[in-house]
C-alpha positions as a printed NumPy array, in Angstrom:
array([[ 70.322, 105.608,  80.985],
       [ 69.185, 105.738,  77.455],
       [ 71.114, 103.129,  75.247],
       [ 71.037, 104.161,  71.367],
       [ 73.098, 103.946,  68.358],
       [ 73.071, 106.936,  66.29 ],
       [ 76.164, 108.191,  65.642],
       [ 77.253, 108.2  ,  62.063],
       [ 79.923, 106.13 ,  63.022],
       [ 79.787, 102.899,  63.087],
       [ 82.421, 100.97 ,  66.009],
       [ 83.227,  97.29 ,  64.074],
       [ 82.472,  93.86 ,  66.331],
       [ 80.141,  95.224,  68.683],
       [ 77.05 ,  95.027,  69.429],
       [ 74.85 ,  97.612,  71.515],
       [ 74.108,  96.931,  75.252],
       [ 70.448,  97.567,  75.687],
       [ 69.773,  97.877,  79.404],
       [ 67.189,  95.936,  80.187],
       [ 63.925,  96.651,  80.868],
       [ 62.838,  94.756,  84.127],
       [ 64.809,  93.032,  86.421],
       [ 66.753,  90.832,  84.312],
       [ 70.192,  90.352,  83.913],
       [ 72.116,  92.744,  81.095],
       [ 72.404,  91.554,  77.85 ],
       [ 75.969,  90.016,  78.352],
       [ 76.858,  89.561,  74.507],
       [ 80.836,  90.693,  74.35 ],
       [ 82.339,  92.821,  72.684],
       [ 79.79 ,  95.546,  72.852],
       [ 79.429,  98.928,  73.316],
       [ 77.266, 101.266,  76.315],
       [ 76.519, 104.612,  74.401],
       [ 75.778, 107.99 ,  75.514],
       [ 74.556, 111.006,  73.517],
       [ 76.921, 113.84 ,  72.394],
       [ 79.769, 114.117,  70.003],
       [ 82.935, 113.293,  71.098],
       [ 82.322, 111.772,  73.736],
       [ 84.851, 110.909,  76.345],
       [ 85.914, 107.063,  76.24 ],
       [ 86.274, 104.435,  79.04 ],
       [ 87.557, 101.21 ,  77.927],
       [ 86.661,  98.282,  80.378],
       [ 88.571,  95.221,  79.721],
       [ 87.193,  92.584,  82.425],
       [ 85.949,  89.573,  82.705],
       [ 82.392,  88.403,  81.543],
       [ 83.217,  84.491,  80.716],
       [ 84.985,  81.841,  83.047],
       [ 85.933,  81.902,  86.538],
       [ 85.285,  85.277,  87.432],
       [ 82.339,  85.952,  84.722],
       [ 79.851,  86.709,  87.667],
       [ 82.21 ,  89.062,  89.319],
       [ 82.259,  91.007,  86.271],
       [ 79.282,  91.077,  85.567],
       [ 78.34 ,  93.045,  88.91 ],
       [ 81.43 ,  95.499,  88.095],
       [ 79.88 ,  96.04 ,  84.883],
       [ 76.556,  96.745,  86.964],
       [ 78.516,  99.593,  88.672],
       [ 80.081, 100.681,  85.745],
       [ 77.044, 101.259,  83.91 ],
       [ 75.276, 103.264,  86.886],
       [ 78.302, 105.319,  87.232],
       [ 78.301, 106.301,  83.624],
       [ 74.327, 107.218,  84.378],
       [ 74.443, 109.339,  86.654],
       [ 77.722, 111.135,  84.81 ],
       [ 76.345, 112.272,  82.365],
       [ 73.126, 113.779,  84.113],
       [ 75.165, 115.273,  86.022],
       [ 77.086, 116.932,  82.563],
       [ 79.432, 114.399,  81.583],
       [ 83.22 , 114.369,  81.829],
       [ 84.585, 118.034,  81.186],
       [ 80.593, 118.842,  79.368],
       [ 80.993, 116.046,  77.127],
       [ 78.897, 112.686,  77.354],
       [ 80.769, 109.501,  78.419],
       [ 80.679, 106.404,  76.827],
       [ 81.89 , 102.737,  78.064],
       [ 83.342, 100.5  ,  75.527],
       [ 83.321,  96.617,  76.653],
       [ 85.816,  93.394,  75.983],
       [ 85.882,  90.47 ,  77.575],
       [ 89.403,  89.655,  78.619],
       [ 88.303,  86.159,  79.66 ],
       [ 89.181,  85.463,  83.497],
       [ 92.583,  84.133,  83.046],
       [ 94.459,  84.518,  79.55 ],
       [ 96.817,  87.474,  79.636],
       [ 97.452,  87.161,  75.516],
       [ 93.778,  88.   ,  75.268],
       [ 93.799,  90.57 ,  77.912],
       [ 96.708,  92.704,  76.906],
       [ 95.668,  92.494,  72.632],
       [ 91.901,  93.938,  74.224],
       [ 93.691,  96.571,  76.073],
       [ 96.014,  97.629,  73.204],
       [ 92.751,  97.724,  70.782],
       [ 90.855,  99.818,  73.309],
       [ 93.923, 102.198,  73.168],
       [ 94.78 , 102.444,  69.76 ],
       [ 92.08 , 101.517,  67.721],
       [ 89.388, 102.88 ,  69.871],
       [ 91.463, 106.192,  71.821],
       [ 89.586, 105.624,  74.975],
       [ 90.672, 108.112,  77.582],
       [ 90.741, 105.513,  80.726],
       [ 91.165, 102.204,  81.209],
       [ 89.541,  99.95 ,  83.455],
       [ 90.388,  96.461,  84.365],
       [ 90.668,  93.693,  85.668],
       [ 89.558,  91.476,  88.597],
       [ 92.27 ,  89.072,  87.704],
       [ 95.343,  90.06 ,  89.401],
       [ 97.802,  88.729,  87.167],
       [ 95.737,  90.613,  84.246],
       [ 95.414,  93.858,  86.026],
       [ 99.228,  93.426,  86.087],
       [ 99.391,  92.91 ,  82.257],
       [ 96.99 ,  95.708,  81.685],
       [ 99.045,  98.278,  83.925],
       [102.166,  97.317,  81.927],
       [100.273,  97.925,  78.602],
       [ 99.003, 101.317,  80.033],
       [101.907, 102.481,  82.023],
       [103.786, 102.41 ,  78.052],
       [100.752, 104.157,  76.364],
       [100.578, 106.648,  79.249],
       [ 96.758, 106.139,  79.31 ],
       [ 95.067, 106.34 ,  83.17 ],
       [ 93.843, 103.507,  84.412],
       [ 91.786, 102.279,  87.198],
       [ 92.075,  98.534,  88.565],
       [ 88.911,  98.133,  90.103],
       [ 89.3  ,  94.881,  91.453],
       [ 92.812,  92.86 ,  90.987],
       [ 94.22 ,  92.32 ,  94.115],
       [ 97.914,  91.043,  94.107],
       [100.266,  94.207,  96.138],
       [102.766,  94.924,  93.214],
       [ 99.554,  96.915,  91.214],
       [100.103,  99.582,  94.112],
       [103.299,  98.184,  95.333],
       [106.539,  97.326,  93.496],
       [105.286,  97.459,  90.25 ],
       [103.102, 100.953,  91.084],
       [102.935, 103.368,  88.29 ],
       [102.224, 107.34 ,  88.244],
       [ 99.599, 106.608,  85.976],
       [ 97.829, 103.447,  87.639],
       [ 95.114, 103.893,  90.664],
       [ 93.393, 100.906,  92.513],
       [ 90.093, 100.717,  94.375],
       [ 90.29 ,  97.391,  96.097],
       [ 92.708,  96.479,  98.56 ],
       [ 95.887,  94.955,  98.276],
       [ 96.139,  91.18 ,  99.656],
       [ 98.115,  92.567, 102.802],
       [ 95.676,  94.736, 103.674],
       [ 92.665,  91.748, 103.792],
       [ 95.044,  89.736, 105.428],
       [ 95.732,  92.314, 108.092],
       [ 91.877,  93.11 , 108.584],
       [ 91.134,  89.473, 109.469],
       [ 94.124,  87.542, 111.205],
       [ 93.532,  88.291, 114.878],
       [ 89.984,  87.471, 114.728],
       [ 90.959,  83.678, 113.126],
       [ 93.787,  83.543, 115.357],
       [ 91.837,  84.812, 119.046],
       [ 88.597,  82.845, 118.263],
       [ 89.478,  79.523, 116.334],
       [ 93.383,  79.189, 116.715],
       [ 97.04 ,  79.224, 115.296],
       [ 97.393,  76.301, 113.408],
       [ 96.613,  77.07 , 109.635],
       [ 96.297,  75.281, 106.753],
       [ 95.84 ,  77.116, 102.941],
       [ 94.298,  76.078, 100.101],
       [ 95.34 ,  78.832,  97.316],
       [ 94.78 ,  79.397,  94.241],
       [ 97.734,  79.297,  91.853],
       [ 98.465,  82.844,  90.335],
       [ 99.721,  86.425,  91.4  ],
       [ 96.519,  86.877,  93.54 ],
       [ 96.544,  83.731,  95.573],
       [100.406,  83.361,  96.03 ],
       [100.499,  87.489,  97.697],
       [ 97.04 ,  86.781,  99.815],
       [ 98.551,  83.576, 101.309],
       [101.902,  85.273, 101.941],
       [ 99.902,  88.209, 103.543],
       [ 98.092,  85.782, 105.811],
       [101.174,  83.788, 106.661],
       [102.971,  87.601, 107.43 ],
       [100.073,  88.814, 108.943],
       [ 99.256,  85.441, 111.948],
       [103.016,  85.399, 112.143],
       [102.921,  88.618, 114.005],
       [100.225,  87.333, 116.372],
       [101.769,  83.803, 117.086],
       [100.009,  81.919, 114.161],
       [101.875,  79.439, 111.776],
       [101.477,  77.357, 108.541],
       [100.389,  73.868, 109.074],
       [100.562,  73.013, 105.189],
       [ 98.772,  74.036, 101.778],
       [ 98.359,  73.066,  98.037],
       [ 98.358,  75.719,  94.852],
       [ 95.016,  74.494,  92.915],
       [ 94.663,  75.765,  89.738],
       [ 92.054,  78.452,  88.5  ],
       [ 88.584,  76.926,  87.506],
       [ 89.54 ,  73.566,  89.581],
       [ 86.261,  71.641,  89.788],
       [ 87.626,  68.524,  92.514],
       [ 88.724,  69.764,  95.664],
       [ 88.702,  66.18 ,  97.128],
       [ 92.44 ,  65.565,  97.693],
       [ 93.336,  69.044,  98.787],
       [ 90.639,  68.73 , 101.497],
       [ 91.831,  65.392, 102.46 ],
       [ 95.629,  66.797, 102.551],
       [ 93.493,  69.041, 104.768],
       [ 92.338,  67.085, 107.084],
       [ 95.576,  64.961, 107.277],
       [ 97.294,  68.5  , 108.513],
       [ 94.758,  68.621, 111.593],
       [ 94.873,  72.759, 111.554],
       [ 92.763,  75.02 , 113.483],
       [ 91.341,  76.918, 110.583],
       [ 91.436,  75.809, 106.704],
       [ 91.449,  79.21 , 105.085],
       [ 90.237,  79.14 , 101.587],
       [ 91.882,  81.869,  99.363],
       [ 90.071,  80.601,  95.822],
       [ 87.413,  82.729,  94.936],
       [ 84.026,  82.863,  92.193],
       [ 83.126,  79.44 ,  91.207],
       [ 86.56 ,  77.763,  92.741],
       [ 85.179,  78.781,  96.127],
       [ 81.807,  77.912,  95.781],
       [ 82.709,  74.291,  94.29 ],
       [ 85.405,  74.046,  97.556],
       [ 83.358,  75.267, 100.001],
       [ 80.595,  72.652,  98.717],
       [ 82.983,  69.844,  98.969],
       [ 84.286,  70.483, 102.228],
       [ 80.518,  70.381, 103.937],
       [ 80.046,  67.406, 101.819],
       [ 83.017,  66.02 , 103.67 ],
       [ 81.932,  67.284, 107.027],
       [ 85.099,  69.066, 108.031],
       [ 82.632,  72.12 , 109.48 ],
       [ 82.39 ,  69.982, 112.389],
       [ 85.955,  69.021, 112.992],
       [ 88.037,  72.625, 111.655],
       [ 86.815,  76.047, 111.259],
       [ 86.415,  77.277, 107.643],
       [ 87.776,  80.416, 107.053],
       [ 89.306,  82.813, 104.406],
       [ 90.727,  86.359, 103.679],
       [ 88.569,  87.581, 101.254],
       [ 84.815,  87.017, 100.817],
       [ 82.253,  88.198,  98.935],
       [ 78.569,  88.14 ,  98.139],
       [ 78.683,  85.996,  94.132],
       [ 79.85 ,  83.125,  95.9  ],
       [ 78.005,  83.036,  99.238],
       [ 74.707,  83.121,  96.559],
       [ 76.418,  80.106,  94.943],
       [ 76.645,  77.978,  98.079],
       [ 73.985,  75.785,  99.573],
       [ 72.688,  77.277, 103.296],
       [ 74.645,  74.423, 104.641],
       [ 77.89 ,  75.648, 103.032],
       [ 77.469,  79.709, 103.829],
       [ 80.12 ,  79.249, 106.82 ],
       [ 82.697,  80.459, 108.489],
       [ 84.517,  83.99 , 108.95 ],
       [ 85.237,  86.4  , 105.911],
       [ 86.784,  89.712, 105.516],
       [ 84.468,  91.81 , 102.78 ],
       [ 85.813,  95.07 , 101.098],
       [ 82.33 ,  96.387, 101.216],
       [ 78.829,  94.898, 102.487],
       [ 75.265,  96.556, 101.059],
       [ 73.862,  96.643, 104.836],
       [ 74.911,  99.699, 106.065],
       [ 72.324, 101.317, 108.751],
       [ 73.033, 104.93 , 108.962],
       [ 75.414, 105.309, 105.968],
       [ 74.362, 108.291, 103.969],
       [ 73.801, 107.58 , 100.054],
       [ 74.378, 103.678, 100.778],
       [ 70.576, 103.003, 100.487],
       [ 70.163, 105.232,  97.357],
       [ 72.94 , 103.187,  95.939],
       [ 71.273,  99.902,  96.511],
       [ 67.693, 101.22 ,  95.279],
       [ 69.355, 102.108,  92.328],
       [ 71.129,  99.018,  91.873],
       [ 67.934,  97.032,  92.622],
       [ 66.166,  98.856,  89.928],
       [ 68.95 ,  98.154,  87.227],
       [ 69.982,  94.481,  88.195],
       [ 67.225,  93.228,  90.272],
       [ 69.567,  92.634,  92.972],
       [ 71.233,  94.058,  95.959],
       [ 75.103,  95.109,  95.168],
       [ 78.053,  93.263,  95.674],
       [ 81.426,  94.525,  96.574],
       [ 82.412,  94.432,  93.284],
       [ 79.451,  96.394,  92.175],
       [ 80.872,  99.05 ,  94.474],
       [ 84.229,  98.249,  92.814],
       [ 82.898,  99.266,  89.279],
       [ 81.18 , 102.266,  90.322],
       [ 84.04 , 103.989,  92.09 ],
       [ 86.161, 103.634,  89.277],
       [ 84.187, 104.592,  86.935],
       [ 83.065, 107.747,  89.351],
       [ 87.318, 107.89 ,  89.525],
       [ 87.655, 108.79 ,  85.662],
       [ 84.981, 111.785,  86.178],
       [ 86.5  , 112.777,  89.563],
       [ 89.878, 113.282,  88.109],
       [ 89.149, 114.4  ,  84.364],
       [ 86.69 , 117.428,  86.308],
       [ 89.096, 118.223,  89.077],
       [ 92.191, 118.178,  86.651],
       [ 89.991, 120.233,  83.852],
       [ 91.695, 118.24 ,  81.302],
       [ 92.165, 114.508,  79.976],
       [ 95.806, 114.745,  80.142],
       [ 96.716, 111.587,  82.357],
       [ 99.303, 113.407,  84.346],
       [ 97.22 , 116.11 ,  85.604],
       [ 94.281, 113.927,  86.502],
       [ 96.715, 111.147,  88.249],
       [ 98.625, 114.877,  90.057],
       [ 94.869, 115.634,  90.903],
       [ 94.659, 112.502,  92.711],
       [ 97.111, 112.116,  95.081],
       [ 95.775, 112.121,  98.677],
       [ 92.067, 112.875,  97.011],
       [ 88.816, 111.808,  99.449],
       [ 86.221, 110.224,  97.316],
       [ 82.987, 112.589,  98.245],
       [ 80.526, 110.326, 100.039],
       [ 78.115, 109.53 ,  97.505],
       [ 81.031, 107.315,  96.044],
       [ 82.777, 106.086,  98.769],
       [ 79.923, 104.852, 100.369],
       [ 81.771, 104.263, 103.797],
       [ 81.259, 104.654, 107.174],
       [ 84.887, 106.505, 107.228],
       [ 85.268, 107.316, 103.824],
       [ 87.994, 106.546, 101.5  ],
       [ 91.068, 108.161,  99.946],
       [ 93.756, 107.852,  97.372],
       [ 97.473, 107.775,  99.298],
       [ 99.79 , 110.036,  97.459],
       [102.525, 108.612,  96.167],
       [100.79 , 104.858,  95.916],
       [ 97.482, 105.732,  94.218],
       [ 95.516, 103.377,  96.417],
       [ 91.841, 103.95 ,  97.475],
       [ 92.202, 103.363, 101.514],
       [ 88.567, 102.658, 102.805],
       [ 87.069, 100.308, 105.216],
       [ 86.867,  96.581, 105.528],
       [ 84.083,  94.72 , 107.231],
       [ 84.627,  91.18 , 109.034],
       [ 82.273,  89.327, 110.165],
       [ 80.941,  85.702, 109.228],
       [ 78.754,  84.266, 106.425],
       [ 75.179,  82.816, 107.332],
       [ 72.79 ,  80.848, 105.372],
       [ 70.001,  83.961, 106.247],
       [ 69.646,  86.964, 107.324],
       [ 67.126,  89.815, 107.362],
       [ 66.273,  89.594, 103.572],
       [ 66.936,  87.097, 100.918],
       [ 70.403,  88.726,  99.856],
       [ 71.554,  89.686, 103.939],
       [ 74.68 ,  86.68 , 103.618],
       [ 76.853,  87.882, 105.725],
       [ 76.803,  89.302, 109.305],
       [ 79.444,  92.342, 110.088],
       [ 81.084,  92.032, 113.261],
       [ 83.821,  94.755, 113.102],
       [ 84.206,  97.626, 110.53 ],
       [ 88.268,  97.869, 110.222],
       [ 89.443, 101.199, 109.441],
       [ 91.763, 100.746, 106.386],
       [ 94.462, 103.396, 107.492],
       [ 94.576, 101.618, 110.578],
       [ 96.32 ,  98.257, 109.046],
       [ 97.735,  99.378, 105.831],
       [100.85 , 100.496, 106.76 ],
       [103.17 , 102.796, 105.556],
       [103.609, 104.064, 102.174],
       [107.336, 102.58 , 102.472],
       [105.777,  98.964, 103.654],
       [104.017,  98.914,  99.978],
       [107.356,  98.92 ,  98.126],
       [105.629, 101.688,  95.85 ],
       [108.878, 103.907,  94.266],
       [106.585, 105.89 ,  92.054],
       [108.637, 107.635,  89.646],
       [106.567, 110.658,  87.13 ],
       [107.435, 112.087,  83.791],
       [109.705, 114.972,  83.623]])
């Protein structure tokens, strides 16, 4: 993509985002702007994190993002007009910040989507802001149910899973292989307290039970005396639900402390940014992933990661995938509708199958009507310290068809209700 500046019109407190020119990292210098030619051009506010916590997961989003909007507008753009992205940092956990960067997105800048945010509780906030403006929006990668559950709104789609969901896809290979007897450590906010009740819901069914757990809270640097509560608990399985740096820094810790040879180390979600954080030592134990860049056979998966490679000078991550979907979501739905009018691209989405250049699945992946949540596959398997190239961190064992353990639309507590 070509990256300029020359409209007449000059956007206050940004900054342009010049892709860069060899393998390096993008330019991460918030707020800022990602330009395409054309007037009036059709606007995508992303309001995500790029500092704290969650700053690396971003970033890869944002890699998605910005080869989504790429290949867009070669292809013509959103209803023949160019697309631009417009870029704020909502920080990876304050909500004030969050919700005034959505608001200015909407009303100062008119963007016709919103995307956001990899912080459940934010995506939340966001959904709130943009179920009252009436704007679409796209939560690429906030977890916690009630986004497509009982907080769902006509206007609101999702491309990750909901915590059930990753609980469901990895229970009865913990509870068959290592045991019954878990113990959580979870972090404290909408995400963590929905993934540990899905796990608890989800080894309930199969026998398993709750040996004991501690809340830590997001960007927790000393794990020490939750892993020694751990230890006291004598579980099966400790199943670590933090995630970005909180579950590289516990992981760490817990080889440190040696309990890899006592308890097997274990969680619901997993994903590529941290297993790249961890010593070899610490790249352990069995993960559930929402979507892995070794794919053998996959059609378009290997374009994807050639293209990504070229961009980022890296393989993609699941939340790479994350970005580009819903970014390729906007188009979808804006083309299919013929119009911007939120209603008619959110009616245009209901029970919609992502074409397979996006989905990038062995099964593909759909949007339930009535929910507006992409249903896809999930891949568990375990992390290793190598595998067949540099960024090969985790083996698949099992692809889990998504339909097959998300379900029914009346399990999500989704009462969608549309505008007259």
């Amino acid at each position: 993509m070509t990256v300029n500046d020359s409209s007449s019109k000059k956007v206050s407190r940004r900054t342009v985002l010049k892709a860069a020119a060899t393998a390096g990292a993008l330019q991460l210098v918030p707020p800022f702007i990602i330009k395409a030619r054309g007037e009036e051009p059709v606007r995508l506010g992303l309001d995500n994190p790029l500092t704290g916590t969650y700053a690396a997961l971003g970033k890869n989003e944002l890699y998605g993002c910005k080869l989504a909007l790429e290949q867009i507008n070669a292809k013509g753009g959103i209803l023949g007009r160019k697309a631009e992205l417009l870029v704020e940092d909502s920080t990876s956990g304050d909500a004030g910040t969050t919700v005034q960067k959505a608001r200015k997105l909407i009303d100062r800048d008119h963007v016709n989507f919103l995307i956001g945010n990899i912080n459940s509780a934010l995506a939340l906030a966001m959904a709130a802001v943009a179920y009252e403006k009436g704007v679409f929006m796209i939560d690429p990668g906030g977890h916690t149910d009630a986004v497509t559950g009982t907080s769902c709104h006509w206007n609101v789609f999702r491309i990750c899973n909901p915590t059930q969901t990753e609980a469901n896809a990895v229970a009865g290979t913990l509870i068959r292989d290592f045991g019954k007897k878990w113990y959580y450590i979870t972090p404290d906010y909408a995400f963590g307290h929905t993934l540990e009740a899905g796990m608890i819901k989800a080894a309930a069914k199969l026998g398993g039970t709750r040996v004991g757990g501690a809340l830590t809270p997001l960007g927790t640097t000393d794990f020490s005396s939750y892993l020694i509560a751990a230890q006291a608990a004598k579980p099966d399985v400790i199943i670590f639900l933090v995630q970005g740096d909180d579950q590289v820094n516990a992981l760490k810790q817990a080889v440190q402390f040696g309990l890899q040879k006592r308890f097997h180390l274990a969680g619901a979600q997993g994903e590529l940014e941290p297993q790249e954080g961890l010593p070899p030592e610490a790249r352990i134990g069995t993960w559930v992933f929402e979507w892995y860049w070794k794919q053998p056979g996959v059609p378009h998966v290997a374009e994807f990661v050639a293209a990504i490679k070229k961009m980022s000078g890296r393989v993609p991550t699941a939340r790479t995938w994350f970005g580009y979907a819903a970014t390729w979501t906007c188009a979808l739905a804006a083309n299919g509708a013929k119009s911007l009018e939120a209603v008619k691209m959110a009616k245009f989405l209901q029970g919609y199958h992502l074409p397979p250049e996006v989905a990038l699945m062995p099964n593909g992946a759909f949007f339930r009507a009535g929910q507006n949540q992409l249903i896809g596959d999930l891949y568990v398997g375990h992390a290793q310290a190598h595998g067949s190239a540099p960024d090969d961190l985790f083996k698949v064992t099992d692809v889990v068809k998504g339909i097959d353990i998300s379900g029914t639309l009346e399990d999500t507590g989704c009462k969608m209700t549309w505008p007259a």
